[in-house]
N, C-alpha and C positions, 0 to 999 in steps of 0.2 A: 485635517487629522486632529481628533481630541487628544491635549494632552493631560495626563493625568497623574497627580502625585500622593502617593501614599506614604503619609508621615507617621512616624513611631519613634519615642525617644525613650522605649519601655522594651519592643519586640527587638528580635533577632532580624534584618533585612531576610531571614529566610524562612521565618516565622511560616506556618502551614497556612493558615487563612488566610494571612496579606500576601505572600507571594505563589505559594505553590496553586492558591484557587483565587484569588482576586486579580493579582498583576498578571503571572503567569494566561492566565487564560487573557486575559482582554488584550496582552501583548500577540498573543497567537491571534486575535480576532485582529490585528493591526491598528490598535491605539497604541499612542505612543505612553509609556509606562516609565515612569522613576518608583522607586524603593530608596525611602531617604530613611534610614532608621540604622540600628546598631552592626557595625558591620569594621572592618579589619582594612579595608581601602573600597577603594573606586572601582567599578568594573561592568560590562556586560555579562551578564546572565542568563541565557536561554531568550533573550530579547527584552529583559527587563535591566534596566540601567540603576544602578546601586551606586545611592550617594551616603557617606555614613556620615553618620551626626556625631558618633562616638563608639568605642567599641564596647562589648561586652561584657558584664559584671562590674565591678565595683559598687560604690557603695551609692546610699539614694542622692546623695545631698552632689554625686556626678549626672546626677539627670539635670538640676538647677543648669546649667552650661550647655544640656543638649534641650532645653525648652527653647533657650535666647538663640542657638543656631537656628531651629524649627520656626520661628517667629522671624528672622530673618528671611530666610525660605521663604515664608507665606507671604511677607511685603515683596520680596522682587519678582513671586512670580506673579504676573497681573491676570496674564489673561488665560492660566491652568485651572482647571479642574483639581481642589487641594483637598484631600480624604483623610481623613484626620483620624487615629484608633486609639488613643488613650486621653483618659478623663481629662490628665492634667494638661494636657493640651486646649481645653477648653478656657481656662484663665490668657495664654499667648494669643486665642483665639479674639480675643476681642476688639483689640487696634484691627485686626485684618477684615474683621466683621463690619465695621463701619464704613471701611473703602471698601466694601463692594466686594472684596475677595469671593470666589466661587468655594466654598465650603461645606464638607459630606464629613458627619461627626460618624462613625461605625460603631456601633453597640455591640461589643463583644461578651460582652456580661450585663447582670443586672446589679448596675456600679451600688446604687444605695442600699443596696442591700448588702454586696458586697463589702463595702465597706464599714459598715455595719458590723463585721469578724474580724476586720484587715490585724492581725497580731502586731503589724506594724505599728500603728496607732494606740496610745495610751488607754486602755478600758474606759475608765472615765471621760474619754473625750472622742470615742466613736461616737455616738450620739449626735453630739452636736456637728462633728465631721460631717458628719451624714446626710442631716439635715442640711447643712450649707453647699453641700454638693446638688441636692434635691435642686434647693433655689436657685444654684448657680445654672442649671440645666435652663431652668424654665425662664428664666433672662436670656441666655444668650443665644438658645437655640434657634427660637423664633427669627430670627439671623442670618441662621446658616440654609445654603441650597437645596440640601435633603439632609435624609437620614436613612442609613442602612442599618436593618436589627437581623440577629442572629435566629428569634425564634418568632413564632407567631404570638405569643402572649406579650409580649412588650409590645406590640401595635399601639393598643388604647391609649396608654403612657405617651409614645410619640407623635401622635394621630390630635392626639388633644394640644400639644406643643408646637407643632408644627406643620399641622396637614394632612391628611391620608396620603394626598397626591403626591405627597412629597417624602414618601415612606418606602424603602424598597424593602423586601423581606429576599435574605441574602443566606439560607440555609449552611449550615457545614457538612454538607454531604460531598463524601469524595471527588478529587481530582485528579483521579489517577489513571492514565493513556493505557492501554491496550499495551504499547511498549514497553511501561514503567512496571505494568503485573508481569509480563513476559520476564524482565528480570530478573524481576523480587525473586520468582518462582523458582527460576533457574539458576539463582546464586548457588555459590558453596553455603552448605547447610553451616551456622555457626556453629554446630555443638556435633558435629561428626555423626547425624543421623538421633543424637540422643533426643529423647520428647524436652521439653520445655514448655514452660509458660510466660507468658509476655505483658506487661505494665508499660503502656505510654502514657507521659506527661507528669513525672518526676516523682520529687519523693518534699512530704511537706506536711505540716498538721492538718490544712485542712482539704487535703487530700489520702490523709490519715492513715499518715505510713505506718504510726503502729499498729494497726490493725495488720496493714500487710504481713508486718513482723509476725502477729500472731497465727496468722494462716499459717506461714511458711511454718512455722515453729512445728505445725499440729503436722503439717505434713511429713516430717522428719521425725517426729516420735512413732507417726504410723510406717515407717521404711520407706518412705520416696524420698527418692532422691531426685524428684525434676525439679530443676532451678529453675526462679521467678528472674526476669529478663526485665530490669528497671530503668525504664530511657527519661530524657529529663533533666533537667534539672534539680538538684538537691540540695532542698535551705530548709534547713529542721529549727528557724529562728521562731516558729511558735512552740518548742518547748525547750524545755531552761539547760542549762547545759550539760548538767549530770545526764538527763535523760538523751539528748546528744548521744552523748558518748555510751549511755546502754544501746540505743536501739541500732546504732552503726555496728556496735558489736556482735548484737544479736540478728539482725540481717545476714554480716557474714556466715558466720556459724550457722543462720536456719535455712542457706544457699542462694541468697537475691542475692546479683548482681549489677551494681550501680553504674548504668553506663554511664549516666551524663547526658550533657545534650549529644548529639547525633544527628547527621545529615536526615532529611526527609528520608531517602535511598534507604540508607540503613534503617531507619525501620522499617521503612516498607519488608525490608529483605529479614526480621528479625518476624514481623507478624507474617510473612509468607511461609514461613517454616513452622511457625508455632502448634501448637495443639491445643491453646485455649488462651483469652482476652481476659484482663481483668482490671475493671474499674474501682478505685477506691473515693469516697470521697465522703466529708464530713455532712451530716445532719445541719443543714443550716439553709436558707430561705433562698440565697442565690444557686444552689445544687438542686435545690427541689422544683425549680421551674424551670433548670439548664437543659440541656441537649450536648455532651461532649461530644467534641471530631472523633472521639477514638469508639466510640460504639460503632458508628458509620464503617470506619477503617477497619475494623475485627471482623464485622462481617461480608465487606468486601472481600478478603481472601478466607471467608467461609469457616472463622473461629466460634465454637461456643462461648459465650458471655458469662461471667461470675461477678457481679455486679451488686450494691445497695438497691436497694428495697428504700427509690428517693420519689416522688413527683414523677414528672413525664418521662424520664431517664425508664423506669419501670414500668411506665404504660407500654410505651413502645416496644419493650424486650416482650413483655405481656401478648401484648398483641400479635407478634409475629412467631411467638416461645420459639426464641432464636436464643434461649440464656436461663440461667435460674437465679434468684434474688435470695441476697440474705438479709437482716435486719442492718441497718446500717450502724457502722462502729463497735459489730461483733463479730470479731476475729474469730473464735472459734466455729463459729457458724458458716463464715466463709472458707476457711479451712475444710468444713465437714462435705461443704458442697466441692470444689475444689477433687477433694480423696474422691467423690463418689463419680466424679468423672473420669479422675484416673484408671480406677479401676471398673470401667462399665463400659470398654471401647464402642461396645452399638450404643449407648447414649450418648456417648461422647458423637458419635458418627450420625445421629439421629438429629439432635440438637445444632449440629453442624452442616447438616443439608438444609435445616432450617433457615440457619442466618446466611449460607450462601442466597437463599430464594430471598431471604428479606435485603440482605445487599443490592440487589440485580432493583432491587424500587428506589435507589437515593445515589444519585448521580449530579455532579453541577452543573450539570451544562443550563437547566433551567434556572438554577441559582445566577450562571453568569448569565443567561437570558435580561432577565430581572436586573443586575446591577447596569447593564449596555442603556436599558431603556433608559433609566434613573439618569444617565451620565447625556442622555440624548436629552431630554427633556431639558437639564440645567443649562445643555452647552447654548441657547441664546436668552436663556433667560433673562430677564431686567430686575433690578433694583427697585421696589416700591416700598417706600414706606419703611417700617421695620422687617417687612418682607418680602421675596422675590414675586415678580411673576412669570409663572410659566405655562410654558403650552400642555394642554390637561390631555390632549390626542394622545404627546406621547406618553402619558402617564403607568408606571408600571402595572 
């Protein structure tokens, strides 16, 4: 039996991508699965074993404590399969890179780009951040056993680093059982039958909450009263704190509702009821070649889409006009499209049969296909050189 460990000292051990479609499924296929990442205690989970590094929130300078745990992890486990999802895990990575450790770095974004806006980081010194992550990539990956990317345009990037053969493309197309929609569907409706609208994946600058705000606003000047449904987390640390405190207030008042993070379940059960999906996110180079889980997830339970007018995020909606686009980080604009769905039930219902047929095309099970091979492939791999060899039969 392959065992395999999926490290995170960034995610939630319940994180959508690492557990609900990575672990989750490969534990149903009968590998053996740990989830070492942020987590409240010890436990079995639907067949996946949660070991926590540390719990959830606090501030950055508590991830320093959950690197040296993870890096511990990685020297005792000798002979696992270690899948590694955050950047900064690449620096721990290195002691374990030399002995031979079996290591899979997972591309969840496109880091240097990303990092490149991080509000975290000092203005004047993204740049160079950025740059030294770039180099840090192209040292140490050549190292590592594979590599998993979220979209197909990061290929070249990793391909050139590391291998083709050694690349799996691991989509974020839903994971969700026949069982799990059965639920959703059949829950108690949150809002007592009232329409709503629904927001995964928090509340944040460069997710561009105030534009949310401004939809919501325009909604509520025109007499809707359907609330926006904001699941997530919410850290409004890229803007200064006066504006803090205006856009929380003006949220309440223009009717979002800030869940918080929330079980998988719970949204599933919040987008099963909904009447329309909505995407926000900032004008910046790692959104414009992304692909978010929650477009996939909207149109699995057959939501219309009100989305930025970003990169491929917009081909895709384009292509299946399962959504309408507005100019990105124009609030009024998304607001306008928003009202004209409100009040347009057969487009609303037209545009909704759409992305039910474009859901029924992006399912994981070929996503988890694709990581099994990857994981077949490394499991007798050898150590050459600065890099592995392995069998190209099994290659994905």
């Amino acid at each position: 039996m392959i065992r395999v460990i999926h490290i995170s000292t960034v995610h939630s051990a319940y994180d959508v991508r690492i557990f609900y479609k990575e672990a989750r499924s490969l534990a149903n296929d009968g590998y053996d699965i740990v989830v070492a990442a942020l987590a409240n205690g010890a436990k079995v989970h639907q067949g996946v074993h949660i070991v926590p590094l540390g719990k959830e929130g606090g501030s950055r300078w508590k991830r320093i404590a959950r690197v040296f745990r993870a890096l511990f992890l990685m020297l005792r486990e000798k002979d696992s399969i270690l899948h590694l999802h955050d950047p900064e895990l690449l620096l721990a990575a290195i002691i374990p890179s030399f002995l031979h450790r079996k290591l899979i770095f997972d591309v969840h974004e496109f880091y240097v780009a990303h990092i490149a806006h991080a509000v975290w980081i000092p203005r004047w010194l993204r740049g160079l951040v950025s740059h030294s992550y770039d180099w840090l990539e192209r040292r140490i990956l050549p190292r590592f056993s594979g590599i998993v990317i979220a979209v197909e345009s990061m290929r070249a990037r990793y391909a050139e680093i590391i291998g083709d053969e050694r690349v799996a493309l691991v989509r974020n197309f839903p994971c969700i059982s026949p069982s799990d929609k059965h639920q959703a569907l059949t829950s108690a409706h949150p809002f007592g039958d009232r329409p709503y609208i629904v927001h995964t994946g928090g509340a944040s600058h460069l997710r561009s909450f105030h534009v949310m705000v401004e939809a919501a606003e325009l909604l509520r000047r025109y007499q809707c009263d359907w609330p926006i449904v904001n699941m997530g987390e919410v850290n409004l640390s890229g803007y200064d704190p006066r504006q803090r405190a205006e856009f929380m207030a003006r949220a309440a008042a223009a009717g979002i509702h800030n869940l918080g993070s929330v079980q998988q379940e719970v949204a599933w059960r919040y987008c099963a009821h909904a009447e329309i999906g909505l995407i926000f996110l900032a004008s910046v180079e790692n959104y414009k070649r992304a692909l978010p889980i929650k477009l996939f997830e909207y149109w699995f339970f057959g939501l219309p889409v009100v989305a930025p007018d970003l990169g491929e995020l917009a081909r895709y909606i384009r292509r299946w006009g399962a959504g309408l686009l507005f100019p990105a980080e124009d609030g009024a604009a998304a607001g306008e499209l928003l009202l004209s769905l409100v009040r347009d039930p057969d487009l609303r219902a037209r545009i909704a049969r759409r992305a039910s047929e474009a859901g029924a095309h992006f399912d994981f099970a070929p996503e988890a296909r694709s990581l099994r091979s990857l994981y077949e492939q490394i499991k007798n791999a050898r150590p050459y050189g600065r890099r592995w060899a392995v069998d190209k039969n099994c290659a994905p």
